[in-house]
Each structure stands twice: as C-alpha cells, then as structure tokens.
C-alpha positions, 0 to 999 in steps of 0.5 A: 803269824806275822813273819819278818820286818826288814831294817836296814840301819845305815838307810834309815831317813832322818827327818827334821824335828818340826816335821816329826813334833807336826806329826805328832801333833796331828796325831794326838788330835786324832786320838782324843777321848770321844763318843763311839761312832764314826769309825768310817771315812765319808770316801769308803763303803761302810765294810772298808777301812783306809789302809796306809803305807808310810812314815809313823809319827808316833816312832819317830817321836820316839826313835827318829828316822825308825820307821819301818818301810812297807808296813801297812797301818789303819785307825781302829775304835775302841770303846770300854763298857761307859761308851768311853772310845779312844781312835788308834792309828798305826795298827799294822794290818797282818794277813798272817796272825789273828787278834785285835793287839794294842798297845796299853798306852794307847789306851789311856783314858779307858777302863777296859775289863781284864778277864779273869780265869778261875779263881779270879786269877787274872788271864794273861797271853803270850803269842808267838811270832817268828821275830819274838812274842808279845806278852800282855793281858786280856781284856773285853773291849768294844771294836769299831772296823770302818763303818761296821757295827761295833763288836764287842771281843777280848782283846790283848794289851801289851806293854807299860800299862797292862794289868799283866805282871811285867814279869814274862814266864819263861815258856812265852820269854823263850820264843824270843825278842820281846815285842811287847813295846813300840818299838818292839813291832814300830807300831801302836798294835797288830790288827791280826786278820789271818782267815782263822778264828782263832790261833794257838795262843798260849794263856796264863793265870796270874795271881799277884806275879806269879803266872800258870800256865792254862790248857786252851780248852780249859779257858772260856770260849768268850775269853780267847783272843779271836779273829775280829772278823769272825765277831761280825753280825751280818754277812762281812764274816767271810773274808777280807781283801787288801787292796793296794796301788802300783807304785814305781820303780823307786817306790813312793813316801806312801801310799793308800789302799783299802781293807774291805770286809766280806767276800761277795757280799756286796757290790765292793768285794766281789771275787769275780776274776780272783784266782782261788788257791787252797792253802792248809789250815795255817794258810800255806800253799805251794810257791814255785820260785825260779824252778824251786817249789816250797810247799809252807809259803804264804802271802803275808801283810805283816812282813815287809818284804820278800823273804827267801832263798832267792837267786839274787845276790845280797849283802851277808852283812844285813841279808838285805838283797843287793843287786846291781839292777833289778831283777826279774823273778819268776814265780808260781802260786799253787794249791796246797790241797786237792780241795780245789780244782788245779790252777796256779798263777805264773807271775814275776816279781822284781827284787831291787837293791834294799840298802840303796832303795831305802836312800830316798825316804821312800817307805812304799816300794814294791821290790825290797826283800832278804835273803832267808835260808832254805826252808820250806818257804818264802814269804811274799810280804807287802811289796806282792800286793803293790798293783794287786787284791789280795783276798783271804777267805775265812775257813769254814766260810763259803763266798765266790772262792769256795770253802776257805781258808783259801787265798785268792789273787787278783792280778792287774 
C-alpha cells in the first residue's frame, strides 16, 4: 500500500497569491466538462501518460505552501454512461496500492452509477494505508489512461460529495487518519498501479447511515475495486514502467517522466537490460542496507521518500534525515523467492539534510527521507527512481522479466 508522505512543516515554500489564483485557473481550464477521447499527449506513445513531480495548485488554492515534495501525479479521464467526461489532474501514481480513487468534487458534473449490494443497499469501501484510510463509495465509471482504450471499472469516490454515509464504521475509522479529503493525501486521488489485480479492501452495505460489514467473496467480482490495468483489452495488461529523470544535488521545482503500459509489447516498454527481482504476493523483496537485510521492503511511488532505520543522523523532532553532508548508502536489492535465478543489484543511494533541502522550493529531489524504526523494511519511495525505470510486472502475467509479481530495474 501507498506507505508515508513526508512533511516537513517549518520548510514549507510559500508562494504569492497571483502565482497560486494563475495555477488555479489553468487548472480549471484543464477540467472542464468535454466528449470522451483525447486522453494522449500528442509527445507520448498511445500506452504512455506524462507523469509530473511538483507544486499542486489545486493544494495550494486551499492550504498555501502545502504541497507535498516528490509526489508523482497525472491527469486521468473519466466518463459516466452519457459520454459525459471530466479530466482529473494531480492523481498521485502509486506502485504500492491498487485502484482507480478520486476525489468526488472532482467529479462534479457527472452521473457516475453507485453500485449497489443486495437488497439495494449501497456498497461502500474502506482501504487501508499505513498513514490512515480512505472511505467513500463505489462507483461504475469509464477510464481513459493515456491513449488506451477506454476501460469501464468501479472505481472509489471519497470525500464531500460521495454518495457514502459521512458516518465512518469503526473497523475502517480504526486504521487511522482519514485521508478521505484533499488534503488528507495532498492530491485530487490515488492511481493505484501496484502489480496485483485486486487488494484486501474492505467492503460495507449501506442502507440510509448504518453500514454492514461484507465478505469480499460475498461481493460481486464486477463490483470490486481492481487494478485499472488489469482492465486493458489488448496486450498492455502486463506491467507498468515509471520513468524518471536525474536531477541535482539540491533537486529541481519539478520534474517530467513518463508512465508506460505493458511490458515487451511494443518497441517503448521493452525490459531489455532490467534486472528482474522476485517479490512475495504483496511486492516485497530482500533489501540489504549498510550491511543489514530486510526482507518485507518495497519500491514505492506513493511514498516520497526513503524510509527506514538508516545509519544517518536525523532531527527526533521531525524523524526527517539531518546530516551535515550528504551521504552515501549502500544498499542491495534481492529476491524475495527462489522463482528466479539469484541475482541483486548493488547500488547506492545519497541521503541529504530533508529540513534544509526543502529551503529552496524544490519539490523533485532525489536524497530526502526519515528515519523509521527498525522493522522488517525500508521503503525506497520517489527519490529511488530519479535517474532510473522502474518496472512492476502483473502476477500471473508472463513479459521479458518472467511470471510476475516481479520488480524489475533498470539503472543508468
């Protein structure tokens, strides 16, 4: 799942208020009402979508200076059964979560279909993160990714505006923060691409405010949250690679790189020179880190930073690293299984002083992190894929990696 955001308070770039209304407004014009089609940029292949790291106007309208570093967004279609589509920007891309997740508000204008469990009760969702949850209702929509063909899935609306009773159920309130708002996870919505179809959600029948907790299998197939990816009609349904630029030492404003379907299925997502590490069903695999292994860490998009108990010194305050130069870590990747033949990549990473690179108003940067406790894990978030492809291929789904889930890098 989509693991930790990092903020760092006192760092937090305040911006003028003609910059923020400027923003605002080219966003609103991006949003408008419109006919299905034209999801592509004319610069990308039809299997790729632009994928942004940067400041988010639609946060800063509401809570200036709050935009959250190294989260990696994109613009997704949505249509309702009248061909009725509204573009969402600021959709966070996460590699550790599954399921299309908007905000309602965003939505406004369409007539989305709510899905209803027996007895016309209305079904609802919690999902579950390591910073919280995320409540709201399920609803049919149809999807447009890049230049793909448009899929029709359910898909979770949270928020002010959801058909699902603002009352929360204990076992989903119980998780933790609710990040059922904007600025609950600092964005319009979670694109959740993790290589599974489906997750364990937890589902509720609603009649009127009071909600019933439902066995997943008691639920109809058609009406689970899924892996938009796994929606796709031709050969795109294997995988995904996230792409991004290098950046400098103190990081960039932003930066652009891509999201790109399939795996091996046309001449722009080849695997040809990836590394192929097998992880356990929940995309786990091995990472040794100065000398230390912890077998449940993950490579993650949705969490915006390196987290973990590395050997660098931090501020207690904040957990954000502090040191006073940069410094070096080494670390290696390794299977989690014996599916595939034993390799690792032995790599460094750089880890910066988080409270003093966020001075400059740099939102791209590729050595910020926290200190987490020991556990089983570290979580290598955005700043690993600065410099890097990233692939994450489906399980059960066969491309030039193998039989997924599998995660596959691609160093510079």
């Amino acid at each position: 799942m989509r693991a930790r955001v990092l903020q760092v308070g006192a760092a937090r770039s305040r911006r003028g208020v003609a910059l923020v209304v400027a923003l605002v407004l080219a966003l609103a014009m991006g949003a408008l009402l419109a006919g299905c089609g034209g999801g592509s940029s004319s610069s990308l292949a039809a299997n790729q979508m632009r994928m942004t790291v940067g400041i988010n106007p639609v946060v800063e309208a509401v809570d200036p200076g709050g935009s959250v570093r190294d989260q990696p967004y994109v613009s997704v279609m949505v249509c309702d059964a009248s061909n009725r589509c509204v573009k969402v920007p600021y959709v966070i891309v996460d590699s550790g979560s599954v399921g299309l997740r908007l905000r309602a508000k965003t939505l406004a204008g369409l007539h989305l279909q709510p899905l209803a469990f027996a007895s016309d009760a209305q079904l609802a969702d919690c999902t579950s993160f390591l910073t919280g949850y995320m409540w709201g209702s399920v609803e049919q929509a149809t999807v447009e990714l890049g230049g793909e063909p448009p899929i029709q899935l359910p898909i979770q609306v949270y928020g002010s505006g959801s058909p699902a009773p603002t009352k929360v159920p204990t076992i989903c309130s119980e998780l933790g923060t609710n990040g059922s708002s904007l600025l609950g996870f600092n964005a319009n919505g979670i694109l959740g691409i993790q290589g599974l179809e489906k997750i364990g959600d937890l589902y509720y029948s609603c009649l009127g405010s009071t909600c019933t907790p439902e066995r997943t299998a008691s639920v109809p197939a058609a009406e689970q949250i899924v892996n938009p990816i796994s929606k796709f009609k031709d050969s795109d349904d294997n995988g995904v690679i996230l792409t991004l630029p290098s950046v400098p030492a103190n990081g960039l404003p932003g930066a652009q790189g891509t999201l790109t379907f399939g795996l091996d299925t046309r001449a722009d997502n080849s695997t040809t020179g990836f590394v192929p590490l097998a992880t356990d069903g929940n995309f786990s695999m091995n990472v040794v880190v100065q000398g230390v292994a912890y077998p449940g860490s993950t490579i993650d998009s949705g969490s915006n930073g390196y987290f973990g108990p590395f050997n660098v010194p931090y501020d207690p305050a904040t957990t954000s690293f502090d040191p006073t130069t940069p410094q070096a870590v080494p670390i290696t990747l390794e299977n989690q299984t014996g599916t595939l033949p034993d390799v690792s990549v032995s790599t460094s990473i750089e880890i910066a002083n988080s409270l003093t690179l966020a001075d400059p108003g740099n939102y791209a940067l590729d050595d910020y992190g926290a200190y987490a406790p020991p556990a089983n894990q570290v979580l290598l978030g955005l700043p690993y894929f600065f410099g890097r492809s990233v692939a994450f291929a489906m399980s059960g789904k066969t491309s030039g990696l193998g039989t997924g889930p599998i995660i596959g890098v691609l160093n510079p």
